[in-house]
N, CA and C atoms as an extended XYZ file, in Angstrom:
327
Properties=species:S:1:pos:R:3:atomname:S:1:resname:S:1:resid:I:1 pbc="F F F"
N       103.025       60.726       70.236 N   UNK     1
C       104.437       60.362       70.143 CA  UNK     1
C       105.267       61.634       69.942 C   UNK     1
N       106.580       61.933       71.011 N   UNK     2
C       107.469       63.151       70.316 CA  UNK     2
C       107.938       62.932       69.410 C   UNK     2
N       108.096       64.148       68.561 N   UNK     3
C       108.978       64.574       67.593 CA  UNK     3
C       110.011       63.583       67.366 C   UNK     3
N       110.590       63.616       66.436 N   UNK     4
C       111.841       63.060       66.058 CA  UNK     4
C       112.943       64.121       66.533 C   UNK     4
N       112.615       65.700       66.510 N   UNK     5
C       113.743       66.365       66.870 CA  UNK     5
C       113.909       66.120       68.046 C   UNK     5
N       112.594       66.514       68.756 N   UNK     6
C       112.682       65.903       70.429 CA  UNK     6
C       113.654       65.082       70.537 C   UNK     6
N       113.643       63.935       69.986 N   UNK     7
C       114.231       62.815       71.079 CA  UNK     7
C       115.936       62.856       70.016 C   UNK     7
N       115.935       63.607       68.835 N   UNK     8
C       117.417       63.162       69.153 CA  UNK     8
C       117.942       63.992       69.958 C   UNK     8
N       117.518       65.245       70.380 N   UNK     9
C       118.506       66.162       71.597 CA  UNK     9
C       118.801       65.466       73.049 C   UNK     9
N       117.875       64.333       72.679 N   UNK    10
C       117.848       63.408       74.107 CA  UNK    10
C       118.436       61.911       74.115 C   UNK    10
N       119.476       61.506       72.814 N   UNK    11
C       119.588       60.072       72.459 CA  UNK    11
C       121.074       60.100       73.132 C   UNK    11
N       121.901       61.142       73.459 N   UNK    12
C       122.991       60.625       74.149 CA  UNK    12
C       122.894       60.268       75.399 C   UNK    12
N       121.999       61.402       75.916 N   UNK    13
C       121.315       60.804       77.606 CA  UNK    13
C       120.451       59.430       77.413 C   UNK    13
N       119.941       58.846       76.865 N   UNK    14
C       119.179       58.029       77.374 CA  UNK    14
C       120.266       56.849       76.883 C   UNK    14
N       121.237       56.695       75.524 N   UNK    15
C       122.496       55.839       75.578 CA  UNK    15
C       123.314       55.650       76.649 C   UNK    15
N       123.598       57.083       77.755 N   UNK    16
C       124.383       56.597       78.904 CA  UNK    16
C       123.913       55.988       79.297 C   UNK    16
N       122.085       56.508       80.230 N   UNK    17
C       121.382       55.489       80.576 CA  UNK    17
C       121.331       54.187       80.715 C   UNK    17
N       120.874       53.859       79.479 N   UNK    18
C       121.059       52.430       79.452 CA  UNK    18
C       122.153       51.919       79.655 C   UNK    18
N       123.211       52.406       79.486 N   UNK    19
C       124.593       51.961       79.396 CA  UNK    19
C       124.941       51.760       81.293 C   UNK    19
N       124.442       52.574       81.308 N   UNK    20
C       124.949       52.637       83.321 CA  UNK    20
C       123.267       51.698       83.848 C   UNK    20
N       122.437       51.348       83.566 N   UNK    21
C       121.327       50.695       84.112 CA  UNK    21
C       121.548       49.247       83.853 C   UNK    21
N       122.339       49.205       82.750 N   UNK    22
C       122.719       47.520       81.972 CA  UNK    22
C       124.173       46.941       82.378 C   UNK    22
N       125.045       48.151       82.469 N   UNK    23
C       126.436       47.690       82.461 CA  UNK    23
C       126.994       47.530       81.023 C   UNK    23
N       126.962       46.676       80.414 N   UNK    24
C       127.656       46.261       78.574 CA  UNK    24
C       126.210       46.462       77.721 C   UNK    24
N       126.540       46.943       76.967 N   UNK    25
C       125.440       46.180       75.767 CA  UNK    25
C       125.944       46.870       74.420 C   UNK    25
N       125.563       45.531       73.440 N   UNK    26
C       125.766       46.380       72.373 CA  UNK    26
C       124.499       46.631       71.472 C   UNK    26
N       124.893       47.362       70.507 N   UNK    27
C       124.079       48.134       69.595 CA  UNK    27
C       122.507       47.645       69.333 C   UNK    27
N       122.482       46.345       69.293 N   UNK    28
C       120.717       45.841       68.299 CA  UNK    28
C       120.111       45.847       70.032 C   UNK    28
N       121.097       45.424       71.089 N   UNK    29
C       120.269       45.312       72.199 CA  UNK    29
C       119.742       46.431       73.043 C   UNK    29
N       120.546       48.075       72.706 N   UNK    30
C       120.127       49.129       72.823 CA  UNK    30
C       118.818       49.902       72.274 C   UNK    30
N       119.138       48.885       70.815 N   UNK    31
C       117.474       49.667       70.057 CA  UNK    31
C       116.497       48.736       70.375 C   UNK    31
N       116.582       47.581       70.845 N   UNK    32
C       115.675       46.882       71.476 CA  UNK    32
C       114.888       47.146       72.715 C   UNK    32
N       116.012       47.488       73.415 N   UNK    33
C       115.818       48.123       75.357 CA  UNK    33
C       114.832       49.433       74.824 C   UNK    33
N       115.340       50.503       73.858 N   UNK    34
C       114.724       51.677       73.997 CA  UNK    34
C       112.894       51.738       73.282 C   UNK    34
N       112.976       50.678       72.394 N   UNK    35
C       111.957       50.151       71.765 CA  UNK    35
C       110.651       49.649       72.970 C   UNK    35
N       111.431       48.184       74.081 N   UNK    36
C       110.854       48.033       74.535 CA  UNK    36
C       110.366       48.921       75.982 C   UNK    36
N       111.517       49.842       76.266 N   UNK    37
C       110.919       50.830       77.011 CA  UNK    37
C       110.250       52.730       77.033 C   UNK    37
N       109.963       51.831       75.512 N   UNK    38
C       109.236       53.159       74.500 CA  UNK    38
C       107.426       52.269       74.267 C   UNK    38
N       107.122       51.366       74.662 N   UNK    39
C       106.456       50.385       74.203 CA  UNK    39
C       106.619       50.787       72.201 C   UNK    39
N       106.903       50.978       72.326 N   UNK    40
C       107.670       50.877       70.678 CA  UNK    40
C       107.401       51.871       69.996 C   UNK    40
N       107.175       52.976       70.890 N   UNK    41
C       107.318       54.506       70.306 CA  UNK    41
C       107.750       54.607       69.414 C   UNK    41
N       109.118       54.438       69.884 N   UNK    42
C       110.586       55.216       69.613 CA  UNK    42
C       111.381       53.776       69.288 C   UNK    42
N       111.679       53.670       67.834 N   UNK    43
C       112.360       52.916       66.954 CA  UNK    43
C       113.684       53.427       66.284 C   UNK    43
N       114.793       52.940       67.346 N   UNK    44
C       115.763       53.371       66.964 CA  UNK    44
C       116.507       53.115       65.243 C   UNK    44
N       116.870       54.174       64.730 N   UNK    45
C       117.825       53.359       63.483 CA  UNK    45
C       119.267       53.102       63.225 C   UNK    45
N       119.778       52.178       62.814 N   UNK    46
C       121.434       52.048       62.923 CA  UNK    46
C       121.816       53.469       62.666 C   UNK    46
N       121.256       54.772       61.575 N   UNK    47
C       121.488       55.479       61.336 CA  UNK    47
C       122.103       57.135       62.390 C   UNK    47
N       121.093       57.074       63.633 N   UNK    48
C       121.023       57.208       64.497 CA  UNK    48
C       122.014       57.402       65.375 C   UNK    48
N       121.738       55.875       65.762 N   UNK    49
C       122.395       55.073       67.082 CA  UNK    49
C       124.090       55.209       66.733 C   UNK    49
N       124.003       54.314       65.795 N   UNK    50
C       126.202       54.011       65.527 CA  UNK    50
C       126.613       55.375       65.403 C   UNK    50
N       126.549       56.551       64.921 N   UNK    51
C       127.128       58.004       64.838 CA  UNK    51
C       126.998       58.192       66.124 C   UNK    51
N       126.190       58.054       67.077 N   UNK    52
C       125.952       58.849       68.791 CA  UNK    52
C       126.676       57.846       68.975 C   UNK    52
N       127.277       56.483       69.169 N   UNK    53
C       127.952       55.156       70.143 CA  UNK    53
C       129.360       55.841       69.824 C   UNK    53
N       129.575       56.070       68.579 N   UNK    54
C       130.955       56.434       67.760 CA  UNK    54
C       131.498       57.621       68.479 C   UNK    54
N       130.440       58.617       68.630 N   UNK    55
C       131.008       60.224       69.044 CA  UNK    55
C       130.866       59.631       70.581 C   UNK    55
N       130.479       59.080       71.239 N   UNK    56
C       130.757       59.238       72.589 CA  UNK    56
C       131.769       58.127       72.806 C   UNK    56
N       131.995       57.381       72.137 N   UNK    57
C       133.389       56.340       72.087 CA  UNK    57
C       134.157       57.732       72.310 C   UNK    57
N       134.359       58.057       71.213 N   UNK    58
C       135.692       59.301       70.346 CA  UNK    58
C       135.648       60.460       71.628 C   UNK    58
N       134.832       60.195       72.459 N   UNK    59
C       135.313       61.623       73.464 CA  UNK    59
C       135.255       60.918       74.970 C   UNK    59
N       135.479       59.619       74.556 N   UNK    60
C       135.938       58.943       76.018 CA  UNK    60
C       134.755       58.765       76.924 C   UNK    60
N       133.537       58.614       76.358 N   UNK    61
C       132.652       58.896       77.688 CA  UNK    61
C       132.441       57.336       77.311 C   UNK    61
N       132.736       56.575       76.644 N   UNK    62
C       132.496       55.047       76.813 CA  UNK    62
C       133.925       53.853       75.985 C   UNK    62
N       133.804       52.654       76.724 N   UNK    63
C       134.838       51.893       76.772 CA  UNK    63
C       134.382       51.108       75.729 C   UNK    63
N       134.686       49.872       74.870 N   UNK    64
C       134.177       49.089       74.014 CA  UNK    64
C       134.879       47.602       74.294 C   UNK    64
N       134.504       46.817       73.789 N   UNK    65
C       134.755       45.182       74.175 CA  UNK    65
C       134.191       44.698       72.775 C   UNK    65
N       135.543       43.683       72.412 N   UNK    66
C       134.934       42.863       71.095 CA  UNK    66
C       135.040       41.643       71.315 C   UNK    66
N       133.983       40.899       71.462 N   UNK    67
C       133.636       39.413       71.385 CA  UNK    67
C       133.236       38.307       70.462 C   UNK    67
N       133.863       37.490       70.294 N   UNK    68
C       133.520       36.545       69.010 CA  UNK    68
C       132.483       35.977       69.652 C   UNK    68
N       131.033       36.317       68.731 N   UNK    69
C       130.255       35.060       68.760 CA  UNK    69
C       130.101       34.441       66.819 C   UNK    69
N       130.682       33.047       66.829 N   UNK    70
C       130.571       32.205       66.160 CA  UNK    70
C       131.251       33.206       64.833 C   UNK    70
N       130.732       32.746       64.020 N   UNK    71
C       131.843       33.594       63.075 CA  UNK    71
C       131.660       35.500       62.835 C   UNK    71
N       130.916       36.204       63.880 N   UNK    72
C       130.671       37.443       63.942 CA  UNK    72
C       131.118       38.041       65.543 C   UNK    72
N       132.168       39.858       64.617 N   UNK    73
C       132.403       40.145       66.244 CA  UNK    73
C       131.162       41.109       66.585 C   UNK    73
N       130.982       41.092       68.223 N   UNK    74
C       130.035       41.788       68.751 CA  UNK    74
C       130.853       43.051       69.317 C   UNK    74
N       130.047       43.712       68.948 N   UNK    75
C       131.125       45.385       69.972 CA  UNK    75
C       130.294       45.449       71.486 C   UNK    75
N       131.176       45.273       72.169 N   UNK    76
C       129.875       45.873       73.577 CA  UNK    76
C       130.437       47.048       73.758 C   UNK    76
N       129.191       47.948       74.142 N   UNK    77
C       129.782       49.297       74.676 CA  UNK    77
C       129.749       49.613       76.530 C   UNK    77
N       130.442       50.307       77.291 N   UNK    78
C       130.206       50.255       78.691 CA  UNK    78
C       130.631       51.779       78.647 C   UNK    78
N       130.108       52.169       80.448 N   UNK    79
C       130.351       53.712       80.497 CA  UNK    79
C       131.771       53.567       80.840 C   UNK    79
N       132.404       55.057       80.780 N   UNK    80
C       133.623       54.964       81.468 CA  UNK    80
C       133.852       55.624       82.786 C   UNK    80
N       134.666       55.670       83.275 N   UNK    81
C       134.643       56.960       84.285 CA  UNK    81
C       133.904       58.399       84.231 C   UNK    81
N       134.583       58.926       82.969 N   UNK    82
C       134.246       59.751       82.375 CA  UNK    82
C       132.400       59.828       81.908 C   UNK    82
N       132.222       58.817       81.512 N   UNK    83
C       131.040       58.203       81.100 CA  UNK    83
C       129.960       58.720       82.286 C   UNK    83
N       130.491       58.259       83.222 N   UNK    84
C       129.632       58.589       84.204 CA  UNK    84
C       129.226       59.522       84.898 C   UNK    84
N       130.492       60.548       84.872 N   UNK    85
C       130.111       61.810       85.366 CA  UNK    85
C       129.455       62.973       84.371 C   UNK    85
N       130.014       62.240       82.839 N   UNK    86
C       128.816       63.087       81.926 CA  UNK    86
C       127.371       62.777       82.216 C   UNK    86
N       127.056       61.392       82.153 N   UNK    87
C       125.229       60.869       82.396 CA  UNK    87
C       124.587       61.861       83.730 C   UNK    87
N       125.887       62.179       85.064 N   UNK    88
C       125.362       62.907       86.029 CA  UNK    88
C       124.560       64.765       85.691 C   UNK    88
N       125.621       64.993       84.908 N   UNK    89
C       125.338       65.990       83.961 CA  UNK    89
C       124.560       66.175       83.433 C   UNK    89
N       124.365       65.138       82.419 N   UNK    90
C       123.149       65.252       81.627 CA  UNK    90
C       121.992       65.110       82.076 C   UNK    90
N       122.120       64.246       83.095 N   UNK    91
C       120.504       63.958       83.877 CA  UNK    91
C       120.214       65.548       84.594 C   UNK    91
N       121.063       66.228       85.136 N   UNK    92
C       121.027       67.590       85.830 CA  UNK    92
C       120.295       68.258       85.090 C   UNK    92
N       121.155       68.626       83.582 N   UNK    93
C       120.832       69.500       82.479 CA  UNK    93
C       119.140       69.179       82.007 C   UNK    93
N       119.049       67.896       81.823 N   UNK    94
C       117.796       67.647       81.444 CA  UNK    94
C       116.630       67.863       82.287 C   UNK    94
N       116.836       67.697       83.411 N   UNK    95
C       115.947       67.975       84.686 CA  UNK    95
C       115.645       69.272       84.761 C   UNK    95
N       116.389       69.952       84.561 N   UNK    96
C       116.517       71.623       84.631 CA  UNK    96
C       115.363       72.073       83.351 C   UNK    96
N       115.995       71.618       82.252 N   UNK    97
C       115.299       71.851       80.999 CA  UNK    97
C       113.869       71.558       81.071 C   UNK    97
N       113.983       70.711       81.769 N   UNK    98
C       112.439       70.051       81.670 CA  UNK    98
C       111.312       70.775       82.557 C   UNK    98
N       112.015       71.133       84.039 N   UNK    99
C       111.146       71.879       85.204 CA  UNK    99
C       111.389       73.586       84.223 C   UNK    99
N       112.250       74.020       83.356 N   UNK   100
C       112.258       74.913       82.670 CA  UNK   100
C       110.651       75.333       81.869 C   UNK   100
N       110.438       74.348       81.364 N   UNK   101
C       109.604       74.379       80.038 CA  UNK   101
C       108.089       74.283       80.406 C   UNK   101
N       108.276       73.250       81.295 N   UNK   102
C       106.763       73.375       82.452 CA  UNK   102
C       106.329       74.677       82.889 C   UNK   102
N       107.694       75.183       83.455 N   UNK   103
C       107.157       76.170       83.807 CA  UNK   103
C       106.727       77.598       83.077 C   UNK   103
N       107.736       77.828       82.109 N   UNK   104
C       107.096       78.464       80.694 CA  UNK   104
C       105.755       78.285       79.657 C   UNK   104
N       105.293       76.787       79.809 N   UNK   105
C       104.314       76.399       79.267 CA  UNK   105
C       103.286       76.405       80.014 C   UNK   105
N       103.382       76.429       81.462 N   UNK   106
C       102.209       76.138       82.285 CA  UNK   106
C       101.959       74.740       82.554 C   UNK   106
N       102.552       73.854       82.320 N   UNK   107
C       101.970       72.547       82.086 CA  UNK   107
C       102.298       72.039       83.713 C   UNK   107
N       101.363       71.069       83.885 N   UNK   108
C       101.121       70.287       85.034 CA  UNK   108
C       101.106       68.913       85.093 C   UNK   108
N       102.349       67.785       85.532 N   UNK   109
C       102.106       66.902       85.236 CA  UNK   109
C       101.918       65.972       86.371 C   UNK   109
């Protein structure tokens, strides 16, 4: 299993992610998605997650929606415009980083 540092340098990219693979979702269904497509590696914590949803709210890279279900509101989060051309970015940056490190390490995958 990686690091814990590992993967938070990697929790805003994989939040767009999901965010652009799903369309809406909010918060418990994000640590669920990443859970179940971690086979349960990687266990997100509110601790985590709501500070990264918050800072990429606060710099526009995502839109929010509040919905009443029954006597609780739900926040959904979605990408924005903006949203989207950062995830293009980040997927670049990370790709780079990654054929980077292979190749410094030698590794073959």
């Amino acid at each position: 299993m990686p690091s814990k540092e590992l993967f938070k340098g990697t929790l805003k990219t994989i939040v767009l992610q999901l965010l652009s693979d799903q369309g809406k979702m909010y918060g418990y269904q994000i640590v669920q998605r990443v859970k179940e497509l971690s086979d349960d590696e990687i266990i997100l914590t509110e601790g985590a997650l709501y500070p990264t949803l918050h800072k990429l709210e606060s710099k526009g890279l995502l839109l929010t929606e509040k919905t009443q279900i029954g006597r609780r509101v739900r926040k959904y989060y979605r990408l924005s415009a903006k949203g989207k051309r950062e995830l293009a970015n980040q997927l670049e940056e990370f790709q780079s980083f990654f054929f980077l490190m292979r190749k410094i390490l030698g590794v073959e995958f």
